[in-house]
N, C-alpha and C positions, 0 to 999 in steps of 0.2 A: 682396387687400389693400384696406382699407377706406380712408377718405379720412384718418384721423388717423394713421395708418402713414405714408402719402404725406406729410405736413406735416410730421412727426416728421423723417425722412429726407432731403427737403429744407431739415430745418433744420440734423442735423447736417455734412448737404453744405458748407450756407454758411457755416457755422462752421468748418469745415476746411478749405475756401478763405482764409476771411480771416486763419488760425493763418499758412498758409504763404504770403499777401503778406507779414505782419507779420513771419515769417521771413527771407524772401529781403529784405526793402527794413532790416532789420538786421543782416544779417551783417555781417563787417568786409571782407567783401571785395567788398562795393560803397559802403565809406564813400566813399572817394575818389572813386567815380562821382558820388555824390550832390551832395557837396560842390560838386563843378566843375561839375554840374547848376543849383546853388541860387546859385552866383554867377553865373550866364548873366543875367539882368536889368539887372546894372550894367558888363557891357563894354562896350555903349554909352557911357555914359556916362564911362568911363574914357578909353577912345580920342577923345572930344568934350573932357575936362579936356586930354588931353593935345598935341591939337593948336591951342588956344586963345593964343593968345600972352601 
């Protein structure tokens, strides 16, 4: 194998890596993971509105 076989190869490697993140992080069944993931920044802040008088 020559060196442009090897690049080729590793490229379609990481091209079907990134197919099956973009798969797995859109299925629907870890919509609801994600979601409850992407409001984790503001429960601080929730629980600080809500013991404020």
């Amino acid at each position: 194998m020559d060196l442009g076989t090897m690049k080729t190869i590793g490229l379609l490697l990481a091209m079907l890596g990134f197919a099956l993140i973009c798969w797995w992080a859109y299925t629907p069944r870890n919509r609801t993971r994600f979601d409850e993931d992407a409001m984790l920044p503001f429960v601080d802040e929730k629980k600080s509105k809500e013991n404020q008088p």
